[in-house]
C-alpha positions in Angstrom: 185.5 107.4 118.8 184.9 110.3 116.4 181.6 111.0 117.4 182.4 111.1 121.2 185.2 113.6 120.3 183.0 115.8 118.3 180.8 115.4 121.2 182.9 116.2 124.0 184.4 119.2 122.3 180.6 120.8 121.6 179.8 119.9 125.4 183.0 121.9 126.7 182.4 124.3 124.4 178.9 124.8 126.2 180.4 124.9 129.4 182.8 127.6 128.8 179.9 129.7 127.4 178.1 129.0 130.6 181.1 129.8 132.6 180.7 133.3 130.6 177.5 134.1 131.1 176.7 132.6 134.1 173.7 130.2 132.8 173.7 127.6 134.5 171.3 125.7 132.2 174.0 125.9 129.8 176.3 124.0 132.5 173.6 121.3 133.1 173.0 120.5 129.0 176.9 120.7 128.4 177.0 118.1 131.3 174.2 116.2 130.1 175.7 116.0 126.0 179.3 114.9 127.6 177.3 111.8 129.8 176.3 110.8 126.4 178.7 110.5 124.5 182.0 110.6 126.4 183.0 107.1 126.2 186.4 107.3 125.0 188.2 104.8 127.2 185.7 102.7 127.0 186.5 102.4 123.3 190.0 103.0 123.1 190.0 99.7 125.2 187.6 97.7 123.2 190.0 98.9 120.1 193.1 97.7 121.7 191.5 94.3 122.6 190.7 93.8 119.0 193.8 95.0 117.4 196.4 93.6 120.1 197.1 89.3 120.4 196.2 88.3 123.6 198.5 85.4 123.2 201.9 87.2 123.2 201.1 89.8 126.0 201.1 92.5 123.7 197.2 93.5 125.1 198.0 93.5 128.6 201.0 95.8 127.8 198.8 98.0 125.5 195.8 98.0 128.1 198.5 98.9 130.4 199.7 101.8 128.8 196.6 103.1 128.4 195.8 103.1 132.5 198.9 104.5 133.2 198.3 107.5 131.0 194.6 107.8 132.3 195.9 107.9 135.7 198.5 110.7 135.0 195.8 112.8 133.1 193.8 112.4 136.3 196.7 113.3 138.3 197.7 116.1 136.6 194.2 117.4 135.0 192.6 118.6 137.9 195.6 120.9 139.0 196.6 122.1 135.3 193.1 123.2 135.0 193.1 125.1 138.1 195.8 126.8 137.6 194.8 128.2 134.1 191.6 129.1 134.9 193.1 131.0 138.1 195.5 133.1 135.7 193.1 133.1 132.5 189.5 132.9 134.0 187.1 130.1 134.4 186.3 129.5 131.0 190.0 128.9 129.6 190.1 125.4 130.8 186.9 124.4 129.0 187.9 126.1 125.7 191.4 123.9 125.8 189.5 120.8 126.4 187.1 121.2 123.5 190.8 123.0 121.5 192.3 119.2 122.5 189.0 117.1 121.7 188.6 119.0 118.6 192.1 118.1 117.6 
């Protein structure tokens, strides 16, 4: 989970700069870096399947939580990014994302 943090912050980081200077190579390899290694739900699922007891209904509540939140940062992402980067420039957006992954 670390690693695809780490990962996702270097890759948005990337994508700012190419949103700077206009390189769009940049874009493409900050793309390519955050296919790789942005699995994050993928193992925040497989965490809460081990850590939760399937038996009490604790893991579908858990698994639960964690859709609902994925669909409200889906919901709300797209139109919280456009706004900042309409007041702040293209490249804000993808400096807060790698800000949030770096966290």
């Amino acid at each position: 989970l670390l690693i695809s943090f780490v990962g996702s912050a270097i890759s948005y980081i990337l994508a700012g700069v190419s949103y700077q200077q206009s390189i769009i190579v940049t874009l493409v390899l900050s793309r390519v870096i955050v296919g790789l290694v942005k699995q994050t739900m993928t193992i925040s699922r497989a965490i809460t399947t081990s850590l939760t007891k399937k038996d009490d209904g604790q893991r579908t509540t858990m698994l639960s939580h964690i859709r609902a939140c994925s669909t409200f940062a889906f919901m709300i992402g797209p139109a919280l990014g456009g706004l900042i980067s309409k007041h702040f420039g293209m490249a804000t957006p993808a400096y807060l994302a790698a800000i949030l992954f770096g966290l």
